[in-house]
C-alpha positions as CSV (number, residue, x, y, z in Angstrom):
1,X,125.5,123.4,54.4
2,X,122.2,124.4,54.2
3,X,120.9,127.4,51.9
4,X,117.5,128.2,53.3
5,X,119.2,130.3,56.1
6,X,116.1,132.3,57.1
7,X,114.1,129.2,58.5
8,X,116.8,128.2,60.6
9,X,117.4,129.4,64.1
10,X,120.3,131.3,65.6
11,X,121.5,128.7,67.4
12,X,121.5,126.5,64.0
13,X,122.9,129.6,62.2
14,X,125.8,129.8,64.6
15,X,126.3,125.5,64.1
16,X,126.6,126.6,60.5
17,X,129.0,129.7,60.7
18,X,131.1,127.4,63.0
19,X,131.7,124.6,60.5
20,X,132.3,126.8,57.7
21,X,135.2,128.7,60.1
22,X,136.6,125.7,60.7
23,X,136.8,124.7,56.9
24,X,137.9,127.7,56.3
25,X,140.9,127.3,59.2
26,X,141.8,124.2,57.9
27,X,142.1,125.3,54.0
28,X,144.3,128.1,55.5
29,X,146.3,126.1,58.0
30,X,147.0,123.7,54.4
31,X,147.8,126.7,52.7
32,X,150.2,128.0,55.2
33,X,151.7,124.9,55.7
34,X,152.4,124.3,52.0
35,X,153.8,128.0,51.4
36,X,156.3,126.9,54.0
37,X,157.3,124.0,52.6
38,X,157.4,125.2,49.0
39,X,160.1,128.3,50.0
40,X,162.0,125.8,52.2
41,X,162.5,124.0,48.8
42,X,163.0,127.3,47.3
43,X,165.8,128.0,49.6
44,X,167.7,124.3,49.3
45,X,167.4,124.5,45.6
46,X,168.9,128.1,46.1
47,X,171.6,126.8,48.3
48,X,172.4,123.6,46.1
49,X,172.8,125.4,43.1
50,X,174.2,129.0,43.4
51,X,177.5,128.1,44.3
52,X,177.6,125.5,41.2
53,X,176.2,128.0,39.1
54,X,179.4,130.4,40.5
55,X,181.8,127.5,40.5
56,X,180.7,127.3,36.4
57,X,180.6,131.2,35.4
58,X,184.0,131.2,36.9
59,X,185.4,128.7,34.9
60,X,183.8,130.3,31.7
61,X,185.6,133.4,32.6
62,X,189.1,131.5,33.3
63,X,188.4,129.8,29.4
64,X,187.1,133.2,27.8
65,X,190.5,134.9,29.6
66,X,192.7,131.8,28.1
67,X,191.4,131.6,25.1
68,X,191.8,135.6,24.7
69,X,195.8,135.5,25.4
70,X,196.0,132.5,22.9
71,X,193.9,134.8,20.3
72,X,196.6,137.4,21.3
73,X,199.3,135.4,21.2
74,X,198.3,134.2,17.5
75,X,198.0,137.7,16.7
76,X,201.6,138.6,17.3
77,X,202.8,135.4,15.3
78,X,200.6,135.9,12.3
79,X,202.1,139.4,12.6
80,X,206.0,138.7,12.9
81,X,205.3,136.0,9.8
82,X,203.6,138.8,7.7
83,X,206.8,141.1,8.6
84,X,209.1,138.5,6.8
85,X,210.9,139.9,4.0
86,X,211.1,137.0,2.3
87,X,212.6,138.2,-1.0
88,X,215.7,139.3,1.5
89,X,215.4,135.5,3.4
90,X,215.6,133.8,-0.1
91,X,218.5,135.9,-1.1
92,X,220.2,134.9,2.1
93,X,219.8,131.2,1.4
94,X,221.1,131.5,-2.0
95,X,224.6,132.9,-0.6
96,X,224.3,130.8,1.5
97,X,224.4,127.9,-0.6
98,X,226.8,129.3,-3.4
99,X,229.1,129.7,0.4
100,X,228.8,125.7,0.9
101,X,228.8,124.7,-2.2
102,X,232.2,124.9,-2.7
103,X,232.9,123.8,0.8
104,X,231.0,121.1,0.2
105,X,233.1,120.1,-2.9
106,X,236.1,121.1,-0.9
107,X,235.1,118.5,2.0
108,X,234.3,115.8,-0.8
109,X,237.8,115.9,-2.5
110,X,239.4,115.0,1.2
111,X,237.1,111.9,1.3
């Protein structure tokens, strides 16, 4: 391009302004056409992975709501053994054993 513009004639000045249109068409024309390319990609990448990216939260939900009732569950058995009374349990298997005990001898003198 020439940068002495005043020497040259309107005709020449016109050549100029012409080719710089035209580079300037075809830088937008690239521009465009990349742009469109680059949200078609956009949009596949999109498609491709929001229903994975569903699929996977939904399984983390389906483990966190598992994993919550076998917390729960826990809970309640932790609970029932702390309810114990074991003091009344061990007294229990005491009469129970001074109960067989005898049977047990009972049995033995049959054998």
């Amino acid at each position: 391009m020439n940068e002495n513009y005043d020497s040259l004639n309107e005709k020449e000045l016109l050549t100029e302004l012409l080719k710089a249109q035209k580079k300037t068409l075809l830088q937008t024309r690239i521009a465009a056409v990349t742009s469109v390319f680059l949200c078609i990609a956009v949009c596949i990448s999109l498609i491709i992975i929001v229903p994975k990216t569903l699929h996977t939260l939904n399984n983390v939900n389906s483990t966190i709501t598992r994993t919550n009732i076998m917390v729960e569950s826990a809970e309640q058995s932790l609970e029932k053994i702390n309810n114990i009374n074991f003091e009344d349990l061990n007294k229990a298997i005491e009469d129970l054993s001074d109960v067989v005990e005898p049977l047990a001898d009972l049995v033995n003198t049959f054998n």
